[in-house]
Each structure stands twice: as C-alpha cells, then as structure tokens.
PDB file with one MODEL, atoms N, CA, C and O in Angstrom:
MODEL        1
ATOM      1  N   UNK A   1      84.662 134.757 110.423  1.00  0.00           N
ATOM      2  CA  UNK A   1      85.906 135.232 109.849  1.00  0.00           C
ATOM      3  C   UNK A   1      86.836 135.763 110.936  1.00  0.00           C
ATOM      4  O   UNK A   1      88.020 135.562 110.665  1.00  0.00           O
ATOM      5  N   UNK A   2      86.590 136.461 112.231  1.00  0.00           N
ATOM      6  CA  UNK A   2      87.142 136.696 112.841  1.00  0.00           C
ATOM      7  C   UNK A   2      88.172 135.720 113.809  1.00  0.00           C
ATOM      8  O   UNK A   2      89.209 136.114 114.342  1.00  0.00           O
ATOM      9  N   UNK A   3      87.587 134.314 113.888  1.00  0.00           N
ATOM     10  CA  UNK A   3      88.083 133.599 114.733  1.00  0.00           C
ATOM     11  C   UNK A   3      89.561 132.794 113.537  1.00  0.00           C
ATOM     12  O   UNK A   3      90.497 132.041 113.810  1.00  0.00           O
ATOM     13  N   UNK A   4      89.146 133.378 112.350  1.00  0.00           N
ATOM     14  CA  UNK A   4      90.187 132.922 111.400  1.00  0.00           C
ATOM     15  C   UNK A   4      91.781 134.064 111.695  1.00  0.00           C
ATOM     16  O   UNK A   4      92.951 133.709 111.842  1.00  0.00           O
ATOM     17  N   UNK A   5      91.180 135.467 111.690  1.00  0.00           N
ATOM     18  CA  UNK A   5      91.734 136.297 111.855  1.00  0.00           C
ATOM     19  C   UNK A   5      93.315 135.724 113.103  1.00  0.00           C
ATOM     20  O   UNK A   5      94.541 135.714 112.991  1.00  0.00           O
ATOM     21  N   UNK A   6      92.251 135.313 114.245  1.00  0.00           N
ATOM     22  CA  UNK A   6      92.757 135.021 115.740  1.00  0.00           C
ATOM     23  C   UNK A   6      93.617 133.801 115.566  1.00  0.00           C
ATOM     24  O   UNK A   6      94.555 133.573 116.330  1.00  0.00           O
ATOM     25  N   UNK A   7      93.255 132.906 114.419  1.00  0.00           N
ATOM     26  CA  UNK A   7      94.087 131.702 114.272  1.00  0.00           C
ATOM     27  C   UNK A   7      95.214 131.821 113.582  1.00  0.00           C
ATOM     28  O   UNK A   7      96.184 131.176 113.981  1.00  0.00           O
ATOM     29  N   UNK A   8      95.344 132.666 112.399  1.00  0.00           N
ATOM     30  CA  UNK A   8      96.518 133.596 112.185  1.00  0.00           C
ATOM     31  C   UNK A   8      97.546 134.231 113.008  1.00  0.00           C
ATOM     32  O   UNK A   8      98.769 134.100 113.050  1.00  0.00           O
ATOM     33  N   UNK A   9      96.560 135.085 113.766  1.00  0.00           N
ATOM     34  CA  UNK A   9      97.451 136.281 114.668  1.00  0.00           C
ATOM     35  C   UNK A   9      98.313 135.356 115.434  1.00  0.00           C
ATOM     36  O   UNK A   9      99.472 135.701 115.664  1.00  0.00           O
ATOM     37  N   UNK A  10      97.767 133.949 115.951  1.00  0.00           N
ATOM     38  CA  UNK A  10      98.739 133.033 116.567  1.00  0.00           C
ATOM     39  C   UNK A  10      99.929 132.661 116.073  1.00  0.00           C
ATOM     40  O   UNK A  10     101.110 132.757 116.406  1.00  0.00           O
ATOM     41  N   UNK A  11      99.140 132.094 114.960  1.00  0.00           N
ATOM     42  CA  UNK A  11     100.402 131.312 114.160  1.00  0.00           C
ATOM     43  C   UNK A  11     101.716 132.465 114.293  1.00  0.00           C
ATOM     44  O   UNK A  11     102.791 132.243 114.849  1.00  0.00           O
ATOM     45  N   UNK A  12     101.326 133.652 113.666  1.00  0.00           N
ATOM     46  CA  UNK A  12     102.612 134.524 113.836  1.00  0.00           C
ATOM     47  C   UNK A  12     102.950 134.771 114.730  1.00  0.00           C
ATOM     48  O   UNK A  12     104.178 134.765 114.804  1.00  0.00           O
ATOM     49  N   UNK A  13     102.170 135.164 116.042  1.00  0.00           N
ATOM     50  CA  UNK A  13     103.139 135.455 117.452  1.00  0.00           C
ATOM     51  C   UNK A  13     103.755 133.948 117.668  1.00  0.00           C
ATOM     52  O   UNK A  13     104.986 133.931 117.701  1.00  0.00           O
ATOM     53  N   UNK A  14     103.173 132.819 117.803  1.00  0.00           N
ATOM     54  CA  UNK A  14     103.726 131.385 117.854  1.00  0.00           C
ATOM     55  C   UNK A  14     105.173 131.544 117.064  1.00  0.00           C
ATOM     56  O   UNK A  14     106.114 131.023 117.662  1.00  0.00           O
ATOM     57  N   UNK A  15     105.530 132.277 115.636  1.00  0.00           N
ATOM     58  CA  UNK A  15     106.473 132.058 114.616  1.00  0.00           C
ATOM     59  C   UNK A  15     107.056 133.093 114.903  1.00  0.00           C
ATOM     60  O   UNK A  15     108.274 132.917 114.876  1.00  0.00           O
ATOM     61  N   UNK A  16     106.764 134.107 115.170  1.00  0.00           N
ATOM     62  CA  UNK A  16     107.850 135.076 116.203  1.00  0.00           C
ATOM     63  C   UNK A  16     108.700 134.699 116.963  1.00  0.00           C
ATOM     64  O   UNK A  16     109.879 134.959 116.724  1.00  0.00           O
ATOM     65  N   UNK A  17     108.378 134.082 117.932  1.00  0.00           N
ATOM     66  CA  UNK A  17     108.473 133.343 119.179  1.00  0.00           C
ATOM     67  C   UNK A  17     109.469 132.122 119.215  1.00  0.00           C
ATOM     68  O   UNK A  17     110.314 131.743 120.026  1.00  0.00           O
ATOM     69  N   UNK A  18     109.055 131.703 118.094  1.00  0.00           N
ATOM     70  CA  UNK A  18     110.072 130.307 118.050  1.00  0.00           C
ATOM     71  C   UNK A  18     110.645 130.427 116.573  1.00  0.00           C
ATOM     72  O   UNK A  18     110.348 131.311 115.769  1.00  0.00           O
ATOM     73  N   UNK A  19     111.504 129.393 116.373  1.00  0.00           N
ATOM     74  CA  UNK A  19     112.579 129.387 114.679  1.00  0.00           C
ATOM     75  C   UNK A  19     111.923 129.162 114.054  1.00  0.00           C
ATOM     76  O   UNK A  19     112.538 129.017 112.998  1.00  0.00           O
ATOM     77  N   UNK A  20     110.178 128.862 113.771  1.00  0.00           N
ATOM     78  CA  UNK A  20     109.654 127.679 112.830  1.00  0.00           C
ATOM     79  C   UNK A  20     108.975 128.868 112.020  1.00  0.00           C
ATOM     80  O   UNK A  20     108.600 129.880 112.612  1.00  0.00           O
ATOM     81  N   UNK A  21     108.820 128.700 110.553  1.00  0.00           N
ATOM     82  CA  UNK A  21     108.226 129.622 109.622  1.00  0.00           C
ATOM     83  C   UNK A  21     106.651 129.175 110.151  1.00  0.00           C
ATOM     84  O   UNK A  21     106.413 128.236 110.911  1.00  0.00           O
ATOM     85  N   UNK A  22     105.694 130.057 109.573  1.00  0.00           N
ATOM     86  CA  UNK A  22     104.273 129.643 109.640  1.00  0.00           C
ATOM     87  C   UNK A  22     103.576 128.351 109.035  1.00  0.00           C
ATOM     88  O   UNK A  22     102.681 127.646 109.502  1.00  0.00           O
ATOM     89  N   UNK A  23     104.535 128.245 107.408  1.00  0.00           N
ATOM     90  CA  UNK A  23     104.415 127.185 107.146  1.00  0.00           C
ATOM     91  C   UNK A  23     104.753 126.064 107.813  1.00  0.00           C
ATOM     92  O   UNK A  23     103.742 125.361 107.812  1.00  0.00           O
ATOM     93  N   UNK A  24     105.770 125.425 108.477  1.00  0.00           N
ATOM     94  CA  UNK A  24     106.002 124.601 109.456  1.00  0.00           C
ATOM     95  C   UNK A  24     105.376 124.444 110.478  1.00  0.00           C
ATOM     96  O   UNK A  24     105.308 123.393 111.115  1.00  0.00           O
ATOM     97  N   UNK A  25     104.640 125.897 110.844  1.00  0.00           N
ATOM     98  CA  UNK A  25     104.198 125.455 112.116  1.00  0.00           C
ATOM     99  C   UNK A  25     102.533 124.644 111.537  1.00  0.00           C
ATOM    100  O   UNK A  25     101.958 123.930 112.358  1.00  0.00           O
ATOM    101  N   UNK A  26     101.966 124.820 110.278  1.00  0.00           N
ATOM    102  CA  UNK A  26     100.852 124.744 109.617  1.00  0.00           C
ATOM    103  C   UNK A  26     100.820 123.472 109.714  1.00  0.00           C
ATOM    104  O   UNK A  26     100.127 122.772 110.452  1.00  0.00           O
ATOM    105  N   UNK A  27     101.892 123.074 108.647  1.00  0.00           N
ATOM    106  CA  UNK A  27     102.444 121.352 108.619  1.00  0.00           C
ATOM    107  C   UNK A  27     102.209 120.074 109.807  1.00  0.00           C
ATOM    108  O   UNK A  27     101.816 118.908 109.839  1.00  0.00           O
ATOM    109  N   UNK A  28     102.735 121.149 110.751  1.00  0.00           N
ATOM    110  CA  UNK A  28     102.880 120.395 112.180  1.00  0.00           C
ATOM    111  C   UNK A  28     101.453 120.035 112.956  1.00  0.00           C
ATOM    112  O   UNK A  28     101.117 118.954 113.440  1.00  0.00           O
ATOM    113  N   UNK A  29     100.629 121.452 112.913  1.00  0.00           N
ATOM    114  CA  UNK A  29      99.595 121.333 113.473  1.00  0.00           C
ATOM    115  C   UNK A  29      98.363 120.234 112.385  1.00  0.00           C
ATOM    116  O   UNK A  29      97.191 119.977 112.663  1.00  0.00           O
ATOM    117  N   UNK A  30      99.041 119.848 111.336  1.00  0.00           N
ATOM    118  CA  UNK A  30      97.931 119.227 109.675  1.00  0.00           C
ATOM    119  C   UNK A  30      98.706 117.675 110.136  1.00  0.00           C
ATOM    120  O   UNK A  30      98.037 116.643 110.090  1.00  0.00           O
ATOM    121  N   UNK A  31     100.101 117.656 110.553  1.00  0.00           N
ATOM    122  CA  UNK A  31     100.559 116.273 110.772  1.00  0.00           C
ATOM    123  C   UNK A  31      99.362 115.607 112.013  1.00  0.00           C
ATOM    124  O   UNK A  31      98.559 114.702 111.787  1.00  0.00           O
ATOM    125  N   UNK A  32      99.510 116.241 113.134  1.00  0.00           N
ATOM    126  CA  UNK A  32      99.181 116.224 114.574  1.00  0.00           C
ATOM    127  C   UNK A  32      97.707 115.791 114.177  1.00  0.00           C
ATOM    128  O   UNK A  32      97.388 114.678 114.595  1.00  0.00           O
ATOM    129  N   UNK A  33      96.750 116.483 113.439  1.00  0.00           N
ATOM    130  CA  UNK A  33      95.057 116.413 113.409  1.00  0.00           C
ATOM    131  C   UNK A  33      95.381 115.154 112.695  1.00  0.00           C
ATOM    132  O   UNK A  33      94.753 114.176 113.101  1.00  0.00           O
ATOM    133  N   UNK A  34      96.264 114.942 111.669  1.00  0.00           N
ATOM    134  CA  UNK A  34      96.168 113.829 110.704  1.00  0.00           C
ATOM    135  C   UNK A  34      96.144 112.642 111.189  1.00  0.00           C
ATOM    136  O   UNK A  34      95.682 111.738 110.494  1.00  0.00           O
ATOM    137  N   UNK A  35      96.644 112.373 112.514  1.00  0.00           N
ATOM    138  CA  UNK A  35      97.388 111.210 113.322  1.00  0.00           C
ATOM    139  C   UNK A  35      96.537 111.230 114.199  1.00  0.00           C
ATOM    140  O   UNK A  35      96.317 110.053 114.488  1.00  0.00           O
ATOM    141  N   UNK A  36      95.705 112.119 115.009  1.00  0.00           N
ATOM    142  CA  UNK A  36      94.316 112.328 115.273  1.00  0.00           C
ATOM    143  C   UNK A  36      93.233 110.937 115.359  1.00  0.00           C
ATOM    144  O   UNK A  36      92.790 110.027 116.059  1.00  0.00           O
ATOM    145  N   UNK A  37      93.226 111.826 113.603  1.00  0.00           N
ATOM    146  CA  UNK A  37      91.729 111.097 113.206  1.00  0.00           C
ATOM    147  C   UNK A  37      92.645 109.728 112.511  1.00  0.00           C
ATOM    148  O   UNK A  37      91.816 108.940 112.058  1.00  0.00           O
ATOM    149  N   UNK A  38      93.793 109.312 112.334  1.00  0.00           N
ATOM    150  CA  UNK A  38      93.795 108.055 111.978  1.00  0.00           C
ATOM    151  C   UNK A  38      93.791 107.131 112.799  1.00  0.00           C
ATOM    152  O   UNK A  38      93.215 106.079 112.521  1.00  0.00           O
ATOM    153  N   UNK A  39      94.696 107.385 114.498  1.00  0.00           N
ATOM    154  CA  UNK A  39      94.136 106.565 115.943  1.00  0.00           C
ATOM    155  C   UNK A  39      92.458 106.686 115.812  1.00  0.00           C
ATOM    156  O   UNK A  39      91.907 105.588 115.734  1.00  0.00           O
ATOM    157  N   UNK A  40      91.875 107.453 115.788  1.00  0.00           N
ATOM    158  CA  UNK A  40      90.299 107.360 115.825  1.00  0.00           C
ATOM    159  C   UNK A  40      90.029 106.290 114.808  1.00  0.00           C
ATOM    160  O   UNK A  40      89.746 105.201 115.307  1.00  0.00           O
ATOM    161  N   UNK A  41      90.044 106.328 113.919  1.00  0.00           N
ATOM    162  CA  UNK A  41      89.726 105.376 112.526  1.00  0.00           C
ATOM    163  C   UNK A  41      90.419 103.620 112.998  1.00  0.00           C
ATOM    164  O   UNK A  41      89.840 102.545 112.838  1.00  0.00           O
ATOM    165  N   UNK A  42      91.580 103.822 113.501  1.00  0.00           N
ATOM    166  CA  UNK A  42      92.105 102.707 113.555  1.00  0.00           C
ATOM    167  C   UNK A  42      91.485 101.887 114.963  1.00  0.00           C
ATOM    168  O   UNK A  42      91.746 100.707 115.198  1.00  0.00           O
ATOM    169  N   UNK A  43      90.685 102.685 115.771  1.00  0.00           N
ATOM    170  CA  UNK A  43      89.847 101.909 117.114  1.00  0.00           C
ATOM    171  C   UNK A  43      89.122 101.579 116.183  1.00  0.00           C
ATOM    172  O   UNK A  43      89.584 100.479 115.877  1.00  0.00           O
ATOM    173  N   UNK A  44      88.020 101.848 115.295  1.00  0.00           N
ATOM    174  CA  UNK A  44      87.381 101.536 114.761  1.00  0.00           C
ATOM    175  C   UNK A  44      87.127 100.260 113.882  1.00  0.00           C
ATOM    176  O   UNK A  44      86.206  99.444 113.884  1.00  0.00           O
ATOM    177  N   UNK A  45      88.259 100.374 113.134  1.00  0.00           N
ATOM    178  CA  UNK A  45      88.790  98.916 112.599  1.00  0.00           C
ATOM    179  C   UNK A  45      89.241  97.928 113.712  1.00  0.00           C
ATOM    180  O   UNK A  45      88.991  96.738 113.521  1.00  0.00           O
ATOM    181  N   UNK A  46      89.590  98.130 114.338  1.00  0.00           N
ATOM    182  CA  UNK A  46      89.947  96.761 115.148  1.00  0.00           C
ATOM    183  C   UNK A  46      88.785  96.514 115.510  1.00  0.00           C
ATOM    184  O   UNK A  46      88.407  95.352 115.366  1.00  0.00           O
ATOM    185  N   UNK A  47      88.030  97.315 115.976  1.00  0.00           N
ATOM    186  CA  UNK A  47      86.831  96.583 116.416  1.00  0.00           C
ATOM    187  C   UNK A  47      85.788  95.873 115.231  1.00  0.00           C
ATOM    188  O   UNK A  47      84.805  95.180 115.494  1.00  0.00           O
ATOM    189  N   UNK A  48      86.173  96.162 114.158  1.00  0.00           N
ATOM    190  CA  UNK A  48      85.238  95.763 113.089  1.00  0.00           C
ATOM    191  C   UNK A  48      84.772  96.822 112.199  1.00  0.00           C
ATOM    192  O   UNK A  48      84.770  96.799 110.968  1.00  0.00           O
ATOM    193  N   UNK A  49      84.238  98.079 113.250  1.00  0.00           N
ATOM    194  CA  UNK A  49      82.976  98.326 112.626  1.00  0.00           C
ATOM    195  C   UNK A  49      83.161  99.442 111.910  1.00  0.00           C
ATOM    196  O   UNK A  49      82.080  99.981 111.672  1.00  0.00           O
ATOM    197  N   UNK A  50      84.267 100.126 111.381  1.00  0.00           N
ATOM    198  CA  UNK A  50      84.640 100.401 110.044  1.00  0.00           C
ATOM    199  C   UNK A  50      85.490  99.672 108.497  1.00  0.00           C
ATOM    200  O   UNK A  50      86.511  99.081 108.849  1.00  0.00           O
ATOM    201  N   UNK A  51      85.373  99.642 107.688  1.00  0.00           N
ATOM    202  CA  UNK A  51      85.710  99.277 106.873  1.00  0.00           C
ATOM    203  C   UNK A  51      87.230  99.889 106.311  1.00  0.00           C
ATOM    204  O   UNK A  51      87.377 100.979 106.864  1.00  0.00           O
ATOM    205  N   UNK A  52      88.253  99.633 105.540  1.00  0.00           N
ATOM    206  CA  UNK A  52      89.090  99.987 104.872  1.00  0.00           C
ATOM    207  C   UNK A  52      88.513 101.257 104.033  1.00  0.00           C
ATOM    208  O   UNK A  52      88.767 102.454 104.170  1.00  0.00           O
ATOM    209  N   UNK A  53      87.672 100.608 103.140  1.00  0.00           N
ATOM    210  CA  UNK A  53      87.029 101.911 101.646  1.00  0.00           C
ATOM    211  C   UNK A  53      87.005 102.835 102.415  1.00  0.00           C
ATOM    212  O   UNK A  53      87.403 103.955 102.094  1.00  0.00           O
ATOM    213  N   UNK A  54      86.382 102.453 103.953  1.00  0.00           N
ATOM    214  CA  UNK A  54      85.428 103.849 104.392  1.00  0.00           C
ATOM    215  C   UNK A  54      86.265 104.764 105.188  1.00  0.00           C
ATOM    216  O   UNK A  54      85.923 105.858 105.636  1.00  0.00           O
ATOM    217  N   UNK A  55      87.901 103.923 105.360  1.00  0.00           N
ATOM    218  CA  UNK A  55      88.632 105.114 106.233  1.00  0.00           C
ATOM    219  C   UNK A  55      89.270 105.364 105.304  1.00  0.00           C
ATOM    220  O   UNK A  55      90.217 105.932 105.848  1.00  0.00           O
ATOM    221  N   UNK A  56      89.452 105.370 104.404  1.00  0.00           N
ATOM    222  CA  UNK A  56      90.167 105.729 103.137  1.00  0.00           C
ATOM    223  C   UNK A  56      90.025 106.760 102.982  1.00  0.00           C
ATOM    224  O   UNK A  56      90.753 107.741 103.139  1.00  0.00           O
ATOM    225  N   UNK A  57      88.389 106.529 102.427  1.00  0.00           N
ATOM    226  CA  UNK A  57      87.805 107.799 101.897  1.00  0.00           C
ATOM    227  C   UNK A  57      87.390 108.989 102.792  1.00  0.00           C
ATOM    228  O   UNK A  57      87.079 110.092 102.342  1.00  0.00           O
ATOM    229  N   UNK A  58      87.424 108.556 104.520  1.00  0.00           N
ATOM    230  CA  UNK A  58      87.231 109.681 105.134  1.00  0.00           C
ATOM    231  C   UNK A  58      88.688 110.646 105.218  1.00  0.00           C
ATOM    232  O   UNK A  58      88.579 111.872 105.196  1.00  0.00           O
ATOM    233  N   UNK A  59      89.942 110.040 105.307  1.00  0.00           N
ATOM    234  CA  UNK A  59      91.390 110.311 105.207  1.00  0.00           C
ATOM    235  C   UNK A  59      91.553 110.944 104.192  1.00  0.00           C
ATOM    236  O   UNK A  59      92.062 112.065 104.189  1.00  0.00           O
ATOM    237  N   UNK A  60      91.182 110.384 103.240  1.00  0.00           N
ATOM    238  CA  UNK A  60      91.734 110.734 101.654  1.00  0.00           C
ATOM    239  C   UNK A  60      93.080 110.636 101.328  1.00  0.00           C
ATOM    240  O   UNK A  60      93.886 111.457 100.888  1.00  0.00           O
ATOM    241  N   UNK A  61      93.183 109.084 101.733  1.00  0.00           N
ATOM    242  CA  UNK A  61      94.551 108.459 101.665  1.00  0.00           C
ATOM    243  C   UNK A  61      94.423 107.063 100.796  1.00  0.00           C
ATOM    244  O   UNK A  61      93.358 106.453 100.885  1.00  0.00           O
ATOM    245  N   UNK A  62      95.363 106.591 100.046  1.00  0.00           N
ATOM    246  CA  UNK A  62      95.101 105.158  99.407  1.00  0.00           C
ATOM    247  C   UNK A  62      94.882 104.470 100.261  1.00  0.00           C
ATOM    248  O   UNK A  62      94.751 104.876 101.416  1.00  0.00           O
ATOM    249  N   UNK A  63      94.778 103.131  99.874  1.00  0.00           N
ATOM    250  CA  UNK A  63      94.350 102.179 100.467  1.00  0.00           C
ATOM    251  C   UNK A  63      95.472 101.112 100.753  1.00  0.00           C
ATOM    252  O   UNK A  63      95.384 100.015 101.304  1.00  0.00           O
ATOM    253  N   UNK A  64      96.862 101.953 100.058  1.00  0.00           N
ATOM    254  CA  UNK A  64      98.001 101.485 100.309  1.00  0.00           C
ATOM    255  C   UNK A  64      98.606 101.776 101.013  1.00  0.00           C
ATOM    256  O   UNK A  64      99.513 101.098 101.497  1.00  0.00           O
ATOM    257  N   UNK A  65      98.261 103.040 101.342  1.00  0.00           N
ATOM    258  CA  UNK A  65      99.121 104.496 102.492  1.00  0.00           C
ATOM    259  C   UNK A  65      98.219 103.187 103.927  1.00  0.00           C
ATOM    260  O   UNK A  65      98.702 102.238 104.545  1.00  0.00           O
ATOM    261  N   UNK A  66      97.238 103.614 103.932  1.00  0.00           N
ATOM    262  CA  UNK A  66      96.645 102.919 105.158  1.00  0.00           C
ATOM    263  C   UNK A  66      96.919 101.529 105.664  1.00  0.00           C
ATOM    264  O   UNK A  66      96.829 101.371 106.881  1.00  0.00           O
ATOM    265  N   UNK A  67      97.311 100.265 104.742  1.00  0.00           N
ATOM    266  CA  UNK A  67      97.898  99.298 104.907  1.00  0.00           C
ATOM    267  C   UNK A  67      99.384  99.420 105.507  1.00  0.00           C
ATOM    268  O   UNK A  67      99.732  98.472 106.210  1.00  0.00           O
ATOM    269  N   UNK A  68     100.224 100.372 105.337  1.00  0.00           N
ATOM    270  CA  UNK A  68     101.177 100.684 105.316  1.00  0.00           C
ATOM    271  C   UNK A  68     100.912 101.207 106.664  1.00  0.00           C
ATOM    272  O   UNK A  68     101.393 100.564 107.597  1.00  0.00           O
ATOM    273  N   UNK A  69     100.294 102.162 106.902  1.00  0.00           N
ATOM    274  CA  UNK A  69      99.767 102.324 108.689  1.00  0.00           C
ATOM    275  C   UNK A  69     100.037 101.375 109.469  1.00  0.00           C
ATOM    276  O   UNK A  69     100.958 101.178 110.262  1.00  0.00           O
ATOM    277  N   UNK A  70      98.777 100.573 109.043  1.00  0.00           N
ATOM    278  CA  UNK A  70      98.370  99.187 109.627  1.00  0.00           C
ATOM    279  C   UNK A  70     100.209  98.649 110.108  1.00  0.00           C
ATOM    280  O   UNK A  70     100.700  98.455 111.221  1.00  0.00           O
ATOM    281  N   UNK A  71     100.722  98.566 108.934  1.00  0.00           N
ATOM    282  CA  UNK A  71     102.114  97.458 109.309  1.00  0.00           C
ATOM    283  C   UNK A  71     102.881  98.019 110.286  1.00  0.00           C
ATOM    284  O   UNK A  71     103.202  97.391 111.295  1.00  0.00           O
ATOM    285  N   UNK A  72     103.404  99.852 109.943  1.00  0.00           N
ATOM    286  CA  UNK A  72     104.094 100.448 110.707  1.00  0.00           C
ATOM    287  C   UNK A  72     103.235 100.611 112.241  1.00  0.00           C
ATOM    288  O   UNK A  72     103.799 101.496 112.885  1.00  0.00           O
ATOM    289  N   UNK A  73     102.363 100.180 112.808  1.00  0.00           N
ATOM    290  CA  UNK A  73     101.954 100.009 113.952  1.00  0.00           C
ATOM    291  C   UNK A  73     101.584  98.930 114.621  1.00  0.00           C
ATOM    292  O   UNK A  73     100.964  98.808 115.678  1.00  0.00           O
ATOM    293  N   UNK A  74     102.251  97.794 113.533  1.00  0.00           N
ATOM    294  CA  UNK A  74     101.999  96.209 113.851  1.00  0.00           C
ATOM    295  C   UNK A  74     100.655  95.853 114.111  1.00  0.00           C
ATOM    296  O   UNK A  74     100.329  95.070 115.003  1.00  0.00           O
ATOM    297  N   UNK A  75      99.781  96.489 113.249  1.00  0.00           N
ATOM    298  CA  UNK A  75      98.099  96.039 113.548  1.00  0.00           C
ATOM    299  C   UNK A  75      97.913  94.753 112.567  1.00  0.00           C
ATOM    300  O   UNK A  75      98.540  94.805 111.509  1.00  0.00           O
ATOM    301  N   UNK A  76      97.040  93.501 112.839  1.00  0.00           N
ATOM    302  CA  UNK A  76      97.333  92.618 112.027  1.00  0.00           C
ATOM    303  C   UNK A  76      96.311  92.874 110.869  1.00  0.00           C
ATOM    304  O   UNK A  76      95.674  93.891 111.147  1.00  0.00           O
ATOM    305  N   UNK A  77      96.041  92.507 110.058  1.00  0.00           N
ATOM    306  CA  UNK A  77      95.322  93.055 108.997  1.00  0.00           C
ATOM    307  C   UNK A  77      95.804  91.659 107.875  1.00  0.00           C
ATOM    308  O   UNK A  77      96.865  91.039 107.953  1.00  0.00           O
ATOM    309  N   UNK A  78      94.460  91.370 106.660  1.00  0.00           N
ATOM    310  CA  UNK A  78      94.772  90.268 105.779  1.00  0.00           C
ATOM    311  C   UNK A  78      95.660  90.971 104.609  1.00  0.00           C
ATOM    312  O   UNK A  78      95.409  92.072 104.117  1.00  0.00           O
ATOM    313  N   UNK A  79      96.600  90.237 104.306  1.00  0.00           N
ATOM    314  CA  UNK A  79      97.005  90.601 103.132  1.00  0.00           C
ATOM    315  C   UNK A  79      96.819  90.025 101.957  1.00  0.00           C
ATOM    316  O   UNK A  79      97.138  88.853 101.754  1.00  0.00           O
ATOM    317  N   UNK A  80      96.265  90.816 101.036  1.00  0.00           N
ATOM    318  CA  UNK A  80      95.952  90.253  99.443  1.00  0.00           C
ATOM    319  C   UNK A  80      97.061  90.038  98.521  1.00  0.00           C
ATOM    320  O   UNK A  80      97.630  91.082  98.201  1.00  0.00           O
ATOM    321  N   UNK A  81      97.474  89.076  98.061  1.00  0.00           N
ATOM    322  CA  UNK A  81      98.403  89.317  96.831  1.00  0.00           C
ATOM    323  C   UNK A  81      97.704  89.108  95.328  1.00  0.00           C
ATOM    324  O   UNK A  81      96.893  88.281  94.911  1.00  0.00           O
ATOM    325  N   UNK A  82      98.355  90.177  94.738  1.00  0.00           N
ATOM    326  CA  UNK A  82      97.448  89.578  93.193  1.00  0.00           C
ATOM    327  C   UNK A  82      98.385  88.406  92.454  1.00  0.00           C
ATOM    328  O   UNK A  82      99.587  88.286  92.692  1.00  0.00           O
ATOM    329  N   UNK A  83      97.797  87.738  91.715  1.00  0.00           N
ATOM    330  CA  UNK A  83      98.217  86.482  91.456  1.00  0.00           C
ATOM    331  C   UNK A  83      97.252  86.506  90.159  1.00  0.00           C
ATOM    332  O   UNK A  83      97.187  85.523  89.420  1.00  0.00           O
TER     333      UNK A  83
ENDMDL
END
C-alpha cells in the first residue's frame, strides 16, 4: 500500500508542476502502457505465434478495435467479409 501512496504523491507533485489535472496525467500514463503491450502483441502476430482471440482477450479490446490497429499501422492481415 505504501508504494501506492508514492504513486499518488507523484501524480500530484507531477500535476502541480505542470497544467495537466491528475486525471490526464492517469489517461496518458493508461494510453502509453496501452500502446506498450499492443507493439508487444503485434511482434507476436507477425511472427505467427499469437492469435487474434488471444490478443483480444489479453487487451480487452474487440476484435474490430484490433483490425483497425492492424490497418492504421499498415500491418497486412486477411480480411473477412460476411456474405
């Protein structure tokens, strides 16, 4: 609990310090990890050896959000149409 304490006490001297509310700075640091682990996930897929379901569900993002990745970073990927 204490090292929670210390991750706080930052955020506010950090939000002191600069224009950004705590919430923003929260956002920023949740964008940053998010983009993280989706470059991690996305070595993975190119190489094969993860699946779509399975970065989905580690993300907890659709499976549309992640296709949508895929395009906005020009990764090639199959596309399904329903028909």
């Amino acid at each position: 609990m204490s090292n929670f304490k210390e991750i706080k006490s930052e955020i506010e001297k950090y939000a002191n310090d600069s224009n950004l509310t705590e919430l923003q700075i929260v956002e920023k640091l949740e964008k940053h990890y998010f983009d993280k682990k989706v470059n991690e996930n996305l070595k993975l897929y190119k190489k094969g050896k993860k699946k779509v379901s399975e970065i989905t569900k580690d993300l907890k993002i659709s499976p549309r959000k992640f296709y949508a990745i895929l395009e906005k970073k020009k990764i090639e990927h199959k596309i399904y149409k329903k028909e």
